[in-house]
RODO-2510 file (C-alpha; in nm, 4 decimals, decimal comma):
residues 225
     n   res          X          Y          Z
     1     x     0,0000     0,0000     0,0000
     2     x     0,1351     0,3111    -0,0841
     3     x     0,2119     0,6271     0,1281
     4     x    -0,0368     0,8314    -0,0900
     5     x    -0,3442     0,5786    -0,0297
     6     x    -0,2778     0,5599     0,3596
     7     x    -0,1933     0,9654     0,4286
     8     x    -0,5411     1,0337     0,1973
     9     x    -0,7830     0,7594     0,3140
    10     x    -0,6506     0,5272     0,6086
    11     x    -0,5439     0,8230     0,8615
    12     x    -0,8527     0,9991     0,8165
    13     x    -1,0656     0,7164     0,8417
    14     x    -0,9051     0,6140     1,1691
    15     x    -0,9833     0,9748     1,2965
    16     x    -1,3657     0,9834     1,1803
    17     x    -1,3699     0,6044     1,3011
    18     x    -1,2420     0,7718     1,6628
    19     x    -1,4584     1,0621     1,6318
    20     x    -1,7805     0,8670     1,5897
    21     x    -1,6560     0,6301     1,8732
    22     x    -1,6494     0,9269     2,1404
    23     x    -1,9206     1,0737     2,0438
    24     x    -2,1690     0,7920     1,9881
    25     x    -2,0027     0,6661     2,3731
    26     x    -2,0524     1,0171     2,4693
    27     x    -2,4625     0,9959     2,3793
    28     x    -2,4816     0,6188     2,4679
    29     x    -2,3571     0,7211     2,7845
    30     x    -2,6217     0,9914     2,8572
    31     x    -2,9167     0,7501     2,7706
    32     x    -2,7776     0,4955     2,9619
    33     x    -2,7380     0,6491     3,2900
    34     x    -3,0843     0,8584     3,2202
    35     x    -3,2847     0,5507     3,1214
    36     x    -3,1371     0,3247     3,3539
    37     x    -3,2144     0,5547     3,7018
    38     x    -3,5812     0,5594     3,5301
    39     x    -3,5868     0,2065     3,5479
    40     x    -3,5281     0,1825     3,9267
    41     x    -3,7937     0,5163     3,9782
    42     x    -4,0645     0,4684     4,2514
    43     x    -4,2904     0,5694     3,9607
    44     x    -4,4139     0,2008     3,7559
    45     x    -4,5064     0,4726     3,4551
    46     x    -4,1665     0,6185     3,4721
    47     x    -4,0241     0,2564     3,4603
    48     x    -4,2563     0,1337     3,2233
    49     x    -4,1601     0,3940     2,9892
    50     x    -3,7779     0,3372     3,0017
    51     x    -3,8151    -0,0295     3,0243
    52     x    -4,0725     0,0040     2,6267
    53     x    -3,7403     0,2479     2,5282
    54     x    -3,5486    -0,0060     2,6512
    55     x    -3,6968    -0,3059     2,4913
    56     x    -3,7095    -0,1076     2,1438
    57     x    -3,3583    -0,0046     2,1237
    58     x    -3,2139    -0,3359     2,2056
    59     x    -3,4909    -0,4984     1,9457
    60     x    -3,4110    -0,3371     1,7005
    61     x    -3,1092    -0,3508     1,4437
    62     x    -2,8341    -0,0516     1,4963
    63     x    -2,8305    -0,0670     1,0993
    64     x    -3,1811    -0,0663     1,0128
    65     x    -3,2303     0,2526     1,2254
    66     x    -2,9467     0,3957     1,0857
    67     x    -3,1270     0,3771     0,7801
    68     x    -3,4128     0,4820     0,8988
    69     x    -3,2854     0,8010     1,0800
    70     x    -3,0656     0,8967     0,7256
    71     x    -3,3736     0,8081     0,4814
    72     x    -3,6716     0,7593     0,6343
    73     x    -3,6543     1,0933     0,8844
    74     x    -3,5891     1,3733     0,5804
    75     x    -3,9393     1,2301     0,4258
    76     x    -4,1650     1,2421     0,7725
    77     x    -3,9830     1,5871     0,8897
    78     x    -3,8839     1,7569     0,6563
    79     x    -3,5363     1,7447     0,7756
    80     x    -3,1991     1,5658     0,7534
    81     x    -2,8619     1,4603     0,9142
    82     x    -2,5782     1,4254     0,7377
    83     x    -2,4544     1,0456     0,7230
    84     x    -2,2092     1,0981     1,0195
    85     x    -2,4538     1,2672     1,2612
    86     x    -2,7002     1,0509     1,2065
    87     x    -2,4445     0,7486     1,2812
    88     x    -2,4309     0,8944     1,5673
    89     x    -2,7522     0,9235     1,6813
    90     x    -2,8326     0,5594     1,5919
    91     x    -2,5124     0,3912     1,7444
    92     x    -2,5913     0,6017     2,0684
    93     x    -2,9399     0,5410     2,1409
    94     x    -2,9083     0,1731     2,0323
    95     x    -2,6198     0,1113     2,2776
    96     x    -2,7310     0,3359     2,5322
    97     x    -3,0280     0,1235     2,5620
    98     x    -2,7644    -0,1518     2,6687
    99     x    -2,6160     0,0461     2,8822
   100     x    -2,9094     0,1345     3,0455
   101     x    -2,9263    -0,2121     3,1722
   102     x    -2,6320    -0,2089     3,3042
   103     x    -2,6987     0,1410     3,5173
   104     x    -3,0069    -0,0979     3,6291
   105     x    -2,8253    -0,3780     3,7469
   106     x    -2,5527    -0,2038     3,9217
   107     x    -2,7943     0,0503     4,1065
   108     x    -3,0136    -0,2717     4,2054
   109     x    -2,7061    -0,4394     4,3465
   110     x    -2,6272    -0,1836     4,5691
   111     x    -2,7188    -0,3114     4,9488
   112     x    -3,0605    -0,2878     5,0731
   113     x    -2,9520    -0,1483     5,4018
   114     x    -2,7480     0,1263     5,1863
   115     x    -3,0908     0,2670     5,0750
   116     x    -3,2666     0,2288     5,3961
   117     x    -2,9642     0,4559     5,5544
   118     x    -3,0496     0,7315     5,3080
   119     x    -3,4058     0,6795     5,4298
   120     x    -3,3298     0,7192     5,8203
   121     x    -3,1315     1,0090     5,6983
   122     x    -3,4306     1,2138     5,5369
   123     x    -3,2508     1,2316     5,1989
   124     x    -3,5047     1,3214     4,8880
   125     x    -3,4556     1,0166     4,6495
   126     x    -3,2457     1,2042     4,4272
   127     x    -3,0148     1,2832     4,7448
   128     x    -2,9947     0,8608     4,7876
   129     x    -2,9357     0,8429     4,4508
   130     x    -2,6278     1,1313     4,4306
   131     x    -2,4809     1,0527     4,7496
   132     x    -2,5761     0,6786     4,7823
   133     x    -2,6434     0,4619     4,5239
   134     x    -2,4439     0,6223     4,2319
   135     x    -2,1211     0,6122     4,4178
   136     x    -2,1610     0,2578     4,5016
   137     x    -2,2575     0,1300     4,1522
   138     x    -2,0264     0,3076     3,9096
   139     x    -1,7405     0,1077     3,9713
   140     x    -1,9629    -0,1906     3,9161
   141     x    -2,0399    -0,0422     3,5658
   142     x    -1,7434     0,0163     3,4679
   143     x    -1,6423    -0,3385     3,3354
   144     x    -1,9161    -0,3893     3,1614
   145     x    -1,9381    -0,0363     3,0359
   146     x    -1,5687    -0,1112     2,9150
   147     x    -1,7489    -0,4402     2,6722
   148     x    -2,0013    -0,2512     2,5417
   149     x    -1,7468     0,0471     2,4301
   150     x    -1,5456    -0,1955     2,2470
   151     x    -1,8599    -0,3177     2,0754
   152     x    -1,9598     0,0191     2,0187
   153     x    -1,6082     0,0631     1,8080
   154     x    -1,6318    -0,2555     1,6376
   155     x    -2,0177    -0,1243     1,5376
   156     x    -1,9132     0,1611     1,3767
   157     x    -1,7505    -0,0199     1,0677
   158     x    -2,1729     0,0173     0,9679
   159     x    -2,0986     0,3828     0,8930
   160     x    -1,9782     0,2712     0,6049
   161     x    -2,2554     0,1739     0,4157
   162     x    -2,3945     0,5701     0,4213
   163     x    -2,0752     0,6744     0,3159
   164     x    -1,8721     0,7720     0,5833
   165     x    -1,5181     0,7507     0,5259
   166     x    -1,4184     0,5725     0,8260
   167     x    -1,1301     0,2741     0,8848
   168     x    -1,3809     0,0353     0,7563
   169     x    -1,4334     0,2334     0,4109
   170     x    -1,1211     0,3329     0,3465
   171     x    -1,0083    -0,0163     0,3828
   172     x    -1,2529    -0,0779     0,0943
   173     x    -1,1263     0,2117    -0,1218
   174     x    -0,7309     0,1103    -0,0968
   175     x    -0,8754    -0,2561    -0,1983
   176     x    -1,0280    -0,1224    -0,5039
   177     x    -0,7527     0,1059    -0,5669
   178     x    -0,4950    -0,1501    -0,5263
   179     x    -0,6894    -0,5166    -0,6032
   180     x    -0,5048    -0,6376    -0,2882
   181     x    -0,7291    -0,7316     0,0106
   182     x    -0,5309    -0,9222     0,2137
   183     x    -0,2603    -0,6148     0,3187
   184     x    -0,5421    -0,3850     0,4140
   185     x    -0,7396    -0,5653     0,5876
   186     x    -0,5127    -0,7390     0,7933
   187     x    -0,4056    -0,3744     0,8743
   188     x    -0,7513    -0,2731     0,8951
   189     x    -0,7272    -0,5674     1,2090
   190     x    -0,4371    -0,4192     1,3868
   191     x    -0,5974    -0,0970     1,3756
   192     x    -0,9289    -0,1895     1,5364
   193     x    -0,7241    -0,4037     1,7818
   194     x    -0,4908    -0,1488     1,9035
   195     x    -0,7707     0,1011     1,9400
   196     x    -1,0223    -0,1396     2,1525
   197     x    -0,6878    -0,2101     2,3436
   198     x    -0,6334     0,1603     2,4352
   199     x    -0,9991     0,1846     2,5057
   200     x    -0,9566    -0,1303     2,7388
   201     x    -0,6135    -0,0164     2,9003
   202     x    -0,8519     0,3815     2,9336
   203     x    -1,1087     0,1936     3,1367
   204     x    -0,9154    -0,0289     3,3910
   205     x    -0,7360     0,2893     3,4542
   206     x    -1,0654     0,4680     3,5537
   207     x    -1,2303     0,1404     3,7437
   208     x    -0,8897     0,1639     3,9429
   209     x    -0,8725     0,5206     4,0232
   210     x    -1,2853     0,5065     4,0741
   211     x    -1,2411     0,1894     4,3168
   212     x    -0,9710     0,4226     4,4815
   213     x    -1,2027     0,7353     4,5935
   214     x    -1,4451     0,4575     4,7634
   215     x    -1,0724     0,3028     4,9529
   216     x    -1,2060    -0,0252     4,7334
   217     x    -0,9031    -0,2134     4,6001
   218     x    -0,8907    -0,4044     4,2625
   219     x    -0,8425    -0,8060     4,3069
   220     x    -0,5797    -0,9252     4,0752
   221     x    -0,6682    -1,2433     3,8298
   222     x    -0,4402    -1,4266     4,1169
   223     x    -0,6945    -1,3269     4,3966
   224     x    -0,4279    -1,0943     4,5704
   225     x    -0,5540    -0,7509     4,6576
***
């Protein structure tokens, strides 16, 4: 491959494949954390509503909405994204919805006794939740959260069928330039490894240094703390 084809296509498409990464984790992450405290509300119409959001996201295909948001939107309101933005949008709301699960099962795992302190202390629900819950249950996210970011990378390679230039794209671009598919994509490999490994090596720095505020300590795969 020459230096032409990888300065012109491959670099930028790494950099729009890390831009949609953040920001579709950036949105995913909002959802997640806002539909997942909805599904542990004392309200069952508040839960009931994130649980049907819930249920729809993770129901439906990432692509198809894609497709839906980029086509099917312009006709019904008169407006349109352009492919990236709407990328966005459907990566983040489909993986939020996962996420959201996760915020569910970590608040729900937090001790019983935990919540009934935040009772005996008059804290408003939201104060239980701040000071309480939430502080408790992040670190318990984080793992999983760490998963579902990697997935989220590896999902963005679908960009690629509205045109976005991403890794994924450009990888097909240099193949048609070049009729060789077995150099890029086996580069197109490393490159989604070493990213999802930075990601990885990003989020077992933060579960540390989160464990670390609560005086938790991280067990090593030995079972020494």
């Amino acid at each position: 491959m020459t230096s032409g084809l990888w300065q012109h296509w491959v670099l930028p498409g790494i950099w729009i494949t890390i831009q949609l990464t953040v920001y579709s984790a950036a949105l995913a992450t909002f959802v997640a954390f806002g539909v997942g405290m909805a599904r542990t509300h004392r309200s069952r119409f508040v839960r009931f509503l994130a649980g049907f959001y819930t249920e729809i996201f993770r129901g439906t295909s990432a692509l198809v909405l894609m497709f839906w948001i980029f086509f099917v939107m312009p006709n019904l309101f008169g407006w349109a994204l352009v492919p990236m933005w709407a990328a966005v949008l459907a990566l983040g709301l489909s993986y939020g919805a996962y996420g959201a699960e996760i915020v569910r099962g970590a608040l729900n795992a937090v001790s019983p006794a935990q919540r009934e302190a935040g009772i005996a202390l008059n804290f408003t629900p939201w104060q239980q939740m701040k000071l309480i819950r939430l502080p408790q249950a992040i670190p318990e996210m984080i793992p999983p959260f760490s998963n579902l970011l990697v997935e989220l990378l590896k999902g963005t390679a679908l960009v690629s069928l509205l045109g976005v230039g991403d890794v994924s794209f450009a990888a097909y671009l240099v193949r048609l330039a070049t009729q060789e598919s077995q150099q890029i994509y086996a580069i197109t490999l490393v490159i989604y490894f070493v990213i999802a490994f930075l990601l990885t090596r990003g989020m077992r720095l933060l579960e540390r240094r989160t464990k670390a505020t609560l005086g938790l300590t991280t067990v090593a795969a030995g079972g020494a703390k």
